[in-house]
N, C-alpha and C positions, 0 to 999 in steps of 0.2 A: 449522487451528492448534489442537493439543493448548488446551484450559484447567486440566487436574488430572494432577497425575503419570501416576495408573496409565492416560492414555490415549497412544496413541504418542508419543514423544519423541523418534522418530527424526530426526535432522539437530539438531536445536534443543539448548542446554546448559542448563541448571535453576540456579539459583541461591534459598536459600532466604531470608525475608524476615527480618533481624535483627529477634531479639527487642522484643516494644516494653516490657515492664516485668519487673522478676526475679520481681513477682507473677504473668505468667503461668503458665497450667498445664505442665509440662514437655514433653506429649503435643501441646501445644499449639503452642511454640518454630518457628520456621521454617514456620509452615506460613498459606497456601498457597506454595510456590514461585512464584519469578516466571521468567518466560521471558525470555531474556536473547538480544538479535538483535543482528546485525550491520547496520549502517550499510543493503548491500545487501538484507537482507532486510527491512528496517524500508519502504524502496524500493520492494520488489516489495509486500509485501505493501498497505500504502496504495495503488499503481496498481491491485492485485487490488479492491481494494475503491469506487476511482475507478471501474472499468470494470463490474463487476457489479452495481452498487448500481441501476444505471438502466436495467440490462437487465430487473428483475425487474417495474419502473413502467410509465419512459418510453420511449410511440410510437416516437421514432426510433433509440432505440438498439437495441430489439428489431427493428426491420424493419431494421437493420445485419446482427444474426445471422442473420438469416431470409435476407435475401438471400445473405449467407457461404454460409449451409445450401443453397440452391439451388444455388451454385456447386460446390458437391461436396465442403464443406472439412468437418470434424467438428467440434463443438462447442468441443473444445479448438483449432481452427487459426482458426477466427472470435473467441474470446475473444484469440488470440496479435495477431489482425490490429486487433484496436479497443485494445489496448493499445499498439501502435507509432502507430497513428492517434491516442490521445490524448499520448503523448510528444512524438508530432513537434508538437503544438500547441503543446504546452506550452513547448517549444524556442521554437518562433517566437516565443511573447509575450514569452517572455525574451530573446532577442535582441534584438526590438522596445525592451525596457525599457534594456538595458546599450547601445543605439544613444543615444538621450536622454539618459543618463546621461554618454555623451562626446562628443557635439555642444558645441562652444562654444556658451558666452554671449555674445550680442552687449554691451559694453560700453556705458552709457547715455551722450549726448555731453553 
C-alpha cells in the first residue's frame, strides 16, 4: 500500500487532507494525502495483515506455509489458503455469537 503520492497509486483514489489553519504555508495545504478505500479493501487489507503479521513470528503459522510450500502451492496460493482458513473461523465464532443472541430466555418462575 502506496504511503506518499509519487509511489504507485494504482487502483487506490487520493484524497488531500483539508487544510488545518489559513496560517499554513500554501506549499503546505493538502499535504500528506490520505488514501481513501473501500469498505472491501479496508477488508482485504486488515485480513492481509491478520494473516501475515504471525507468519513472520509464530511457530504455527509459519509451519502452515511450510507445509503449503511442500505441497506444491507458491507463496502466494498458501498466504490465499490461511486467509480462507482464518475467515472461515472467524465465520464460526460469529455464528456461535448471533446463535446466543437468539436462543430464548428462560423466563424466571
Amino acid at each position: 500500500m502506496p504511503r506518499w503520492a509519487h509511489e504507485s497509486t494504482e487502483g487506490y483514489r487520493w484524497r488531500p487532507l483539508p487544510s488545518r489553519t489559513a496560517a499554513c504555508a500554501p506549499s503546505w495545504r493538502g499535504w500528506p494525502p490520505l488514501l481513501v478505500m473501500t469498505n472491501d479493501e479496508l477488508r482485504e487489507a486488515i485480513l492481509y495483515r491478520i494473516v501475515l503479521t504471525p507468519s513472520r513470528q509464530a511457530p504455527a503459522a509459519q509451519a502452515y506455509l511450510a507445509r503449503r510450500a511442500s505441497e506444491g502451492k507458491t507463496r502466494r496460493e498458501a498466504v490465499l489458503a490461511r486467509k480462507r482458513f482464518v475467515v472461515r473461523a472467524i465465520w464460526r465464532r460469529w455464528q456461535e455469537c448471533l446463535a446466543l443472541e437468539a436462543a430464548p430466555v428462560p423466563l424466571a418462575a
